[in-house]
C-alpha positions as CSV (number, residue, x, y, z in Angstrom):
1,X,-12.7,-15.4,-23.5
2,X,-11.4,-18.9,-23.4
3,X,-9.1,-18.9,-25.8
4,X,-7.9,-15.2,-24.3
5,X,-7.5,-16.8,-20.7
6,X,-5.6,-19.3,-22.5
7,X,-2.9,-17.4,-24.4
8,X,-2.8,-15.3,-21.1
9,X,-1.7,-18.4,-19.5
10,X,1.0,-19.2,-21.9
11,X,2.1,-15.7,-21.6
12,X,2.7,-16.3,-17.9
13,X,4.4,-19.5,-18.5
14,X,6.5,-18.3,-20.8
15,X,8.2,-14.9,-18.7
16,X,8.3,-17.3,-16.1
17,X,10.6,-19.7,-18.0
18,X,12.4,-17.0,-19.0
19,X,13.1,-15.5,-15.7
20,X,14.0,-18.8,-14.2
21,X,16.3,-19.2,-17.2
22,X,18.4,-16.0,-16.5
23,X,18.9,-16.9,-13.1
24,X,19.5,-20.9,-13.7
25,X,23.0,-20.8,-12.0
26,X,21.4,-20.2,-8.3
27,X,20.9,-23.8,-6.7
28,X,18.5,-23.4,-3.0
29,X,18.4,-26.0,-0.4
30,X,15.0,-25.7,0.3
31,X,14.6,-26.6,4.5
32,X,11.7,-29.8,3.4
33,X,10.1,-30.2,-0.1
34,X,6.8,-28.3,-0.9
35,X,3.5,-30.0,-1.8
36,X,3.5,-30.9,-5.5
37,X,1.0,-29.1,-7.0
38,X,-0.6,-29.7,-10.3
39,X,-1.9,-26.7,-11.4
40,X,0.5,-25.2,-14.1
41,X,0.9,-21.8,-13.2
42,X,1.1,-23.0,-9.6
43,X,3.8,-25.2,-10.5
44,X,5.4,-22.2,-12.4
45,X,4.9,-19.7,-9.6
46,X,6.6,-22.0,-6.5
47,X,9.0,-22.3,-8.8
48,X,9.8,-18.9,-9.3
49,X,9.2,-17.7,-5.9
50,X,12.0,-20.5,-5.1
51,X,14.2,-18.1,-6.7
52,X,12.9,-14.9,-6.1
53,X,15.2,-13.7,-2.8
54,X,18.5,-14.2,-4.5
55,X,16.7,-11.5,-7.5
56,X,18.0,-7.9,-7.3
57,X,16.3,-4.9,-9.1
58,X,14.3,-5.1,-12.1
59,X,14.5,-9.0,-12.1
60,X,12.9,-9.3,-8.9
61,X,10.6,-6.6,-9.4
62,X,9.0,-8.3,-12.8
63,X,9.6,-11.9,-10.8
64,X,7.2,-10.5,-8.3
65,X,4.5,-9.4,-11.0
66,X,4.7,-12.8,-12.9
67,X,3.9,-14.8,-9.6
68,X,1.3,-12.5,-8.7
69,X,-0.4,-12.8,-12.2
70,X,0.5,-16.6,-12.5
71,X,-1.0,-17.0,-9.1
72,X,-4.4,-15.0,-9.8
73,X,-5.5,-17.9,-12.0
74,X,-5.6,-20.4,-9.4
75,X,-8.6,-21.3,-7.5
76,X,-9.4,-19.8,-3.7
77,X,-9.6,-23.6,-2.1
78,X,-6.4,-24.4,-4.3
79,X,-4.6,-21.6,-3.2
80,X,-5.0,-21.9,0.1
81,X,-4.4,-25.3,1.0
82,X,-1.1,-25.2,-1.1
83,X,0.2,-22.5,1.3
84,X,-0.9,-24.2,4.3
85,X,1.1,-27.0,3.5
86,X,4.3,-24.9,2.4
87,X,6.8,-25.2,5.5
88,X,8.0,-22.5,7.4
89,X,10.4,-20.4,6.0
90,X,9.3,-21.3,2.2
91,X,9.6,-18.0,0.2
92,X,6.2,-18.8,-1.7
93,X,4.1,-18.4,1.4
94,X,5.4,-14.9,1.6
95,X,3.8,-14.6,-2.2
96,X,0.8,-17.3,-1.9
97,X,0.0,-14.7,1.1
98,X,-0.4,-11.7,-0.3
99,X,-2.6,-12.7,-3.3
100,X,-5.0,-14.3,-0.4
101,X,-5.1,-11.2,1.5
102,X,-5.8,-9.2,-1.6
103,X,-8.7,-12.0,-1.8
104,X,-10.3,-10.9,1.0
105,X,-9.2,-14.5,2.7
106,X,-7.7,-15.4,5.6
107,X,-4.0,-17.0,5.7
108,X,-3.4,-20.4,6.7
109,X,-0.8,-18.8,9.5
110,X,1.1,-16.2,10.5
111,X,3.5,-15.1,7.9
112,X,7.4,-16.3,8.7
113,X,8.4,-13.1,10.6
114,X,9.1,-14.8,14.5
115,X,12.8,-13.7,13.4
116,X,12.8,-10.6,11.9
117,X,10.1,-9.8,15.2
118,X,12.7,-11.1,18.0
119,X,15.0,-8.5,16.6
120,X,12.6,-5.7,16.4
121,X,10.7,-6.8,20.0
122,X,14.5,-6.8,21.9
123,X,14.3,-6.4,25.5
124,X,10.3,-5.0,26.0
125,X,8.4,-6.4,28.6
126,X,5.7,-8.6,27.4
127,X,3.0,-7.7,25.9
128,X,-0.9,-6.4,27.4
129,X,-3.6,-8.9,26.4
130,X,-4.5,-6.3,23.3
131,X,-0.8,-6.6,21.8
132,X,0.1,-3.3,22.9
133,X,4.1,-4.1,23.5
134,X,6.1,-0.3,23.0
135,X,10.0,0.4,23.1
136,X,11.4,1.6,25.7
137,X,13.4,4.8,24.3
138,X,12.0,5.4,20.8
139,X,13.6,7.6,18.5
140,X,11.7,9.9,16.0
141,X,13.5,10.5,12.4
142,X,11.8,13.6,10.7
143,X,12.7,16.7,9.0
144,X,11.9,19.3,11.5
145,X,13.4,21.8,9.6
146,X,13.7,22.8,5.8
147,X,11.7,21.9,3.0
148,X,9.7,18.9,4.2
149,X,9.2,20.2,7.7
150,X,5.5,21.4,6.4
151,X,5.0,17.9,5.9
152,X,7.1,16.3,8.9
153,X,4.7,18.6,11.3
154,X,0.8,16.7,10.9
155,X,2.9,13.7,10.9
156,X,4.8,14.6,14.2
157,X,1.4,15.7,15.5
158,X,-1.2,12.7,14.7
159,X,2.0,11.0,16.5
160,X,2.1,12.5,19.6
161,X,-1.8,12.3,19.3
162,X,-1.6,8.7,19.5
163,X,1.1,8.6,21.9
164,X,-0.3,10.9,24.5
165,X,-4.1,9.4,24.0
166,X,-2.8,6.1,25.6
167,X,-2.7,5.7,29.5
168,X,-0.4,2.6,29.7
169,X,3.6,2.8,30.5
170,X,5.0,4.9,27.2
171,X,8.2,5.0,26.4
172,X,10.5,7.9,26.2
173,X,10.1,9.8,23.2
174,X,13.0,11.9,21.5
175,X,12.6,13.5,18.0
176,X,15.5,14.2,15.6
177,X,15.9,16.7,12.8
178,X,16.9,14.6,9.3
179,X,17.4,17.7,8.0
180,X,21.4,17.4,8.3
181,X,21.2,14.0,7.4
182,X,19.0,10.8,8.1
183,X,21.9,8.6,8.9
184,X,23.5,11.3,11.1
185,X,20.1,11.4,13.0
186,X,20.0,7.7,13.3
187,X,23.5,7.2,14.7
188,X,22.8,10.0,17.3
189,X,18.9,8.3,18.1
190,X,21.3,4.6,18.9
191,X,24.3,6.9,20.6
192,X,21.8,8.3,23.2
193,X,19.7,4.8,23.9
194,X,17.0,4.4,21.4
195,X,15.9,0.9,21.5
196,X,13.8,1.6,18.2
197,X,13.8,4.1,15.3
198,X,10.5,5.2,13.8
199,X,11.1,7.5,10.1
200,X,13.2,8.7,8.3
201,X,10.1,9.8,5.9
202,X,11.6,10.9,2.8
203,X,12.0,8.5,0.3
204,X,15.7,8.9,-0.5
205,X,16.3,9.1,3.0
206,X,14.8,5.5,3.4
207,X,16.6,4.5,0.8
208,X,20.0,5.6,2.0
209,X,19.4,4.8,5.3
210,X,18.3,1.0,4.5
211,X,20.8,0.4,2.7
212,X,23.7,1.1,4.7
213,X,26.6,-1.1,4.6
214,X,26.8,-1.9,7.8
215,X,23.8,-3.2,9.8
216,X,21.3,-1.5,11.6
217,X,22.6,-1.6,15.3
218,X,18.6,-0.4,16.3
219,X,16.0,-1.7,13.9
220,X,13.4,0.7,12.1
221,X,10.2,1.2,10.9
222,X,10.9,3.3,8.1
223,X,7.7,5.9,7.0
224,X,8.2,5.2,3.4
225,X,9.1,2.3,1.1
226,X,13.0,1.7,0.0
227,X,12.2,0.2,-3.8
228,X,12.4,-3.5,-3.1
229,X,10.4,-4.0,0.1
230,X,12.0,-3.8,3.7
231,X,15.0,-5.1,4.0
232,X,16.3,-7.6,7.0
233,X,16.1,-5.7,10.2
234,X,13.4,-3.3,9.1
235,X,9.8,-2.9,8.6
236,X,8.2,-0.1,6.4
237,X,4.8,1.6,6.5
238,X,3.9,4.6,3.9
239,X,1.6,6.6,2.1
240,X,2.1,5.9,-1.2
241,X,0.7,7.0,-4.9
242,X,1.1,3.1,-5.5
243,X,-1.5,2.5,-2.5
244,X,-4.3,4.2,-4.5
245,X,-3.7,2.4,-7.6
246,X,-3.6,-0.9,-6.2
247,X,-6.8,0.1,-3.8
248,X,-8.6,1.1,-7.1
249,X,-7.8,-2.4,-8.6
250,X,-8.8,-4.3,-5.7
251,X,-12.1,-2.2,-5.7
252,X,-13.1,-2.6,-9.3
253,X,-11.8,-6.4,-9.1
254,X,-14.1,-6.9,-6.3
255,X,-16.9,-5.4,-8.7
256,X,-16.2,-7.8,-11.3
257,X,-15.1,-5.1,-13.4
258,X,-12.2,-6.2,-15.8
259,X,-11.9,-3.6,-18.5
260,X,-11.0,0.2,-17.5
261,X,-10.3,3.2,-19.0
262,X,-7.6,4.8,-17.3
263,X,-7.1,8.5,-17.0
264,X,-3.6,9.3,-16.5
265,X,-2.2,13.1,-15.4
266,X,1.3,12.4,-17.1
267,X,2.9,13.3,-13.4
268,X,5.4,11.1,-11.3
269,X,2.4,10.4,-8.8
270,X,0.1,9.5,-11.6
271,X,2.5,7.4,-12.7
272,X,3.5,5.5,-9.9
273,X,-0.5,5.0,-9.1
274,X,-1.3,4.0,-12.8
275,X,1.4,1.7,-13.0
276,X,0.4,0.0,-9.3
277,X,-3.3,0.1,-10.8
278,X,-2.3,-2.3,-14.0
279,X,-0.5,-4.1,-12.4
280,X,-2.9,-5.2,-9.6
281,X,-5.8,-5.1,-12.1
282,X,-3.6,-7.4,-14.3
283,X,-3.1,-9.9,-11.7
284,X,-6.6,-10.4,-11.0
285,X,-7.3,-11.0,-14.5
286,X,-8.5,-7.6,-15.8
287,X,-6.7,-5.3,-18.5
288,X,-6.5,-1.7,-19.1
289,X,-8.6,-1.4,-22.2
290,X,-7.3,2.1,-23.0
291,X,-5.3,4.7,-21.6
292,X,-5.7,8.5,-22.2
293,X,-3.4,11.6,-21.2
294,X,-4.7,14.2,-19.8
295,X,-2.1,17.2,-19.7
296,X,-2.6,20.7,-18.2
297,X,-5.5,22.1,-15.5
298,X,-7.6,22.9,-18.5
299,X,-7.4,19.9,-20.6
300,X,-8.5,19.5,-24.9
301,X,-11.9,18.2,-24.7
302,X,-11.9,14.5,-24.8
303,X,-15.6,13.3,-24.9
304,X,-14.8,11.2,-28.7
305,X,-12.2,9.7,-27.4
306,X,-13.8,8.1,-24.3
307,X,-16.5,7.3,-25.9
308,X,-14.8,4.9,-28.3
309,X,-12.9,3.7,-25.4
310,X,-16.1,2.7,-23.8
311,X,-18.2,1.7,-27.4
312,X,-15.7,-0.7,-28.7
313,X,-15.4,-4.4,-28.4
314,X,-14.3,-5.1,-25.2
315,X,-14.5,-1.3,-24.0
316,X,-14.0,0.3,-21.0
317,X,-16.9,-1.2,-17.8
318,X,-15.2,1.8,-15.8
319,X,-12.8,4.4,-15.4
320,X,-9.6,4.9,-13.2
321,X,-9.0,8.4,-12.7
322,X,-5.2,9.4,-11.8
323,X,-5.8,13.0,-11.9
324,X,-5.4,16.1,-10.0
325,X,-8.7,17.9,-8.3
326,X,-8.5,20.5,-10.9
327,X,-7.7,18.5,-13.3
328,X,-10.8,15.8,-12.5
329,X,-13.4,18.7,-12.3
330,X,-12.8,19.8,-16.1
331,X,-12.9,16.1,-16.8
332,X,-15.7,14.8,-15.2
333,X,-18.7,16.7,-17.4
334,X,-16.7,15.0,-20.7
335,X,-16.9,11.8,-18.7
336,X,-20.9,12.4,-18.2
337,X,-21.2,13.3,-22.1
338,X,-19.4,10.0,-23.3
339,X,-22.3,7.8,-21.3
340,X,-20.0,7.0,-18.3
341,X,-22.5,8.3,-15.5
342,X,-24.1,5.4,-14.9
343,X,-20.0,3.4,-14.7
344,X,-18.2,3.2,-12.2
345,X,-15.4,6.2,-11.6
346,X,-12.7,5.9,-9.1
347,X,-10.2,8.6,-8.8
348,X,-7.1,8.7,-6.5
349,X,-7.2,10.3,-3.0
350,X,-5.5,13.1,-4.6
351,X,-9.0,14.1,-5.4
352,X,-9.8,15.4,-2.1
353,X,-10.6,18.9,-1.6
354,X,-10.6,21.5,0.6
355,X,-14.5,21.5,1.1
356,X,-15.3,24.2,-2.1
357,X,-18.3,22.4,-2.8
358,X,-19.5,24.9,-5.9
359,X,-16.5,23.5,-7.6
360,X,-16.7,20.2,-7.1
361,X,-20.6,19.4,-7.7
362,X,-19.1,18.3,-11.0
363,X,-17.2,15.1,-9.6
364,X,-20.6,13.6,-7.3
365,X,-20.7,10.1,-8.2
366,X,-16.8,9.7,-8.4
367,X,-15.2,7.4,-5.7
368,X,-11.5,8.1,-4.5
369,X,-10.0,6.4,-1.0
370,X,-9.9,8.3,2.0
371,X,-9.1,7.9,5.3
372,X,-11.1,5.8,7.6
373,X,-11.0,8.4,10.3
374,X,-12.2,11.0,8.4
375,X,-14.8,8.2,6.8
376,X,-16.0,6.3,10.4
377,X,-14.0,8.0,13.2
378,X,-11.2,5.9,15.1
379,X,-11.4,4.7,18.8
380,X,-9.4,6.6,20.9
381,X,-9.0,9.5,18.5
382,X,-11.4,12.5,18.3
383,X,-13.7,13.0,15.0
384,X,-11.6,14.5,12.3
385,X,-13.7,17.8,12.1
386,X,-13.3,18.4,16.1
387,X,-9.8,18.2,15.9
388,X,-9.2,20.3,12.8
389,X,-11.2,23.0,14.3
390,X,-8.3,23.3,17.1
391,X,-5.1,22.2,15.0
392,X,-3.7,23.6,12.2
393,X,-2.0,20.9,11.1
394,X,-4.8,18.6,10.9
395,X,-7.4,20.6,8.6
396,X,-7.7,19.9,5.1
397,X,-5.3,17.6,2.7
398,X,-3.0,17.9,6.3
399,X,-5.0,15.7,7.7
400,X,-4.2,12.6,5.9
401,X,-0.6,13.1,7.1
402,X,-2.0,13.5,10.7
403,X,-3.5,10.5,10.4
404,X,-0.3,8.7,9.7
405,X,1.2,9.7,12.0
406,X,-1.5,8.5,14.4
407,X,-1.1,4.9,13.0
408,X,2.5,4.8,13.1
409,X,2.5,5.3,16.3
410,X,-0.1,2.5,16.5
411,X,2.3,0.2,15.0
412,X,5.2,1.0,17.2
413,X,3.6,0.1,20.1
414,X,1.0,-3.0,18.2
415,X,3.4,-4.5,16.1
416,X,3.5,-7.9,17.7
417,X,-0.4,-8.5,17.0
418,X,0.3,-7.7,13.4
419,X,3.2,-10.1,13.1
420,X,1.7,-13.2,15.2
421,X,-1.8,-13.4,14.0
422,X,-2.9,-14.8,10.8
423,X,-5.8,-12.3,10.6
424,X,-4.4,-9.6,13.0
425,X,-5.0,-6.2,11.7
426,X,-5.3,-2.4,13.7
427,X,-8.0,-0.4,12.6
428,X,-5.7,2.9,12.0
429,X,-6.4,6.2,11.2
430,X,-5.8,5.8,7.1
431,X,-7.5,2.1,7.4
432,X,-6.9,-1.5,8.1
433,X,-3.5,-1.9,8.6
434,X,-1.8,-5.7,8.0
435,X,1.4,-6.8,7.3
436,X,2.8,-8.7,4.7
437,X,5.4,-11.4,4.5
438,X,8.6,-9.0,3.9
439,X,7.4,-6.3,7.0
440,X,5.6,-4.0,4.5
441,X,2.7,-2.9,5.6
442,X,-0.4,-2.9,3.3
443,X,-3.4,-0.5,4.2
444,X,-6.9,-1.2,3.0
445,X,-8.6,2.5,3.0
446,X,-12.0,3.8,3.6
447,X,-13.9,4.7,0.6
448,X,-15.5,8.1,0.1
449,X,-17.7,9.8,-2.8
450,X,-19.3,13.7,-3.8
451,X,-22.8,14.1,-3.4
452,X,-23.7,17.7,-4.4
453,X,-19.9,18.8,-4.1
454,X,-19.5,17.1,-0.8
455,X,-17.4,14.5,0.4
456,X,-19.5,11.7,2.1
457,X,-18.2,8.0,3.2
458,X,-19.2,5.0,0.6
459,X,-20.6,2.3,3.0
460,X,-18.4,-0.9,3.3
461,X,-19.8,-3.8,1.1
């Protein structure tokens, strides 16, 4: 293990030699100089993340993973009294943060947003003793017609759920259809006195909308993630297949689990979660020990092959499963057969159901995220069951979307306690709800399991 841990660390030397050589023609002026640290991959990582905002695409994106895995070697105490001493505005606090979050720690300060806040906070009167500081015209971005008004609609609802369940001064609320365009929405939102934009929420539509040659005149909390992180003048909040992966990892991390079998449906959101899941499970000093495709909703019978993967040297201490609900129930028996009963099994939240409990019998024991109002209920919000026995649109896999709607209207009007406090979070809807050090906002969800085919909440640890 020694020796392993040691080429690892050469590994991570090495890529991040590399990537500092492709990009050796950038000079910084750094505001002060950091503490020296002595600790090789520390020295490695500053030195990288020294570099990393002048990085564009798939540099900055593998940048990114080599400080967070260069970073997961050094000790908690280490860690954290290097970023305390990092001056304001030092792009490694931004990274140094987010491995101690993911650590379950608390940062040495607020992360370096005062800026990018003022911008966002404008002219709002200040803010209630709880944080709760709203706009003063806020403008809606969602497509209320066409394809992705079935989804726009829990969203918009778990919204004005929010918004009408507080009794403090609200701000004028206007909605506008992206379905002719998210920038045409967003110039009419500014034209008729938005102060803040809250959407667009398709993912292209971020992406166009963020990157816009000209500069936001309002800023936005987009409801989906533009590729690189929020740009300057924007903050982003989503639900993401990424999210699950990197929950996963951080649950089987926190398990001291460090070899997993991963599961993988061969579709783009399996992808994007299985690709989130090594990554984070890399960082933290784990590996994917094997991976196995599982294709179709009645999948080949893979018991052997499991089996090896959990029998061989080094084998599989637990299984990530990035499957569909039909997909997981022909699984799971094979999964019981190769001796994983008694292993941890964590599946995405696409593993919800719609409550057919003589289906899903077969996947009691497997753990998947879930929302923590469906999981613990919220304050302020009704149980989940009371109102899905009234609204459509928050009954079943709807719900989810309800509830982010819900927290981003939580985040509208709470922003401020996020960005000033070194351990602010809201307890949302979909979970606890921080921020990170480029306005991204990272959600730790409830957890939730299937006793007898029915979805029950997994009790915090």
């Amino acid at each position: 293990m020694r020796n392993q841990a040691s080429r690892l660390s050469r590994t991570l030397l090495l890529m991040a030699a590399l990537l500092l050589a492709g990009c050796a023609s950038v000079t910084l002026a750094p505001t002060a100089p950091p503490p020296a640290p002595t600790d090789p991959n520390l020295v490695a990582a500053n030195e990288l993340a020294q570099r990393y905002p002048t990085l564009r695409g798939p540099e900055r994106a593998q940048a990114a993973q080599a400080i967070e895995q260069l970073l997961s070697t050094v000790p908690d105490q280490a860690l954290t009294d290097f970023a305390a001493g990092l001056p304001e505005g030092d792009p490694m606090y931004a990274h140094a943060g987010r491995v101690l979050q993911a650590r379950g720690l608390p940062l040495p300060r607020p992360y370096d947003l005062a800026a990018l806040w003022a911008v966002h906070a404008g002219n709002r009167p200040p803010a209630d003793h709880d944080g709760y500081r709203p706009p003063m015209r806020l403008g809606v971005l969602l497509p209320l017609s066409g394809n992705l008004a079935t989804a726009a609609a829990p969203v918009r609802d778990g919204l004005l759920a929010g918004y009408y369940g507080e009794r403090r001064n609200r701000p004028e609320l206007v909605f506008y259809d992206t379905a002719g365009g998210a920038g045409a929405a967003y110039e009419r939102a500014v034209t008729e006195g938005a102060d803040y934009v809250l959407g667009p929420l398709g993912q292209d539509e971020v992406a166009a909308l963020l990157a816009r040659p000209d500069r936001l005149q309002v800023p936005v909390l987009a409801l989906n993630r533009a590729g690189e992180g929020a740009p300057a003048g924007s903050f982003s909040f989503a639900l993401a297949p990424e999210d699950d992966g990197t929950a996963a990892a951080d649950y089987l991390l926190a398990r001291n689990v460090r070899q997993v079998l991963v599961l993988n449906g061969g579709d783009d959101t399996a992808r994007r979660s299985v690709d989130a899941f090594r990554k984070r499970l890399e960082a933290g000093g784990g590996a994917v020990s094997d991976m196995l495709v599982v294709t179709g909703e009645t999948p080949a019978d893979m018991t052997e092959a499991m089996r090896t993967a959990m029998l061989k040297d080094n084998g599989a201490q637990a299984v990530f499963l990035a499957l569909r609900v039909a997909q997981a129930r022909a699984i799971a028996p094979q999964l019981v057969a190769a001796g994983f009963a008694t292993r941890p099994r964590i599946g995405t939240s696409q593993l919800y159901s719609s409550g057919r409990s003589e289906q899903d019998s077969v996947l009691d024991g497997i753990v998947f995220p879930t929302e923590r109002w469906a999981a613990a209920g919220v304050a302020g919000l009704p149980m989940a069951s009371t109102v899905a026995s009234s609204l459509p649109t928050a009954r079943g896999p709807a719900a989810r979307l309800f509830a982010f709607g819900y927290d981003a209207w939580l985040l509208t009007a709470f922003m401020e306690r996020l960005v000033t406090g070194d351990e602010a979070e809201l307890r949302g809807a979909t979970g606890l709800l921080r921020i990170d050090g480029e306005g991204n906002i990272l959600r730790a969800p409830s957890w939730a399991t299937f006793t007898g085919g029915h979805v029950v909440p997994v009790a915090d640890r």
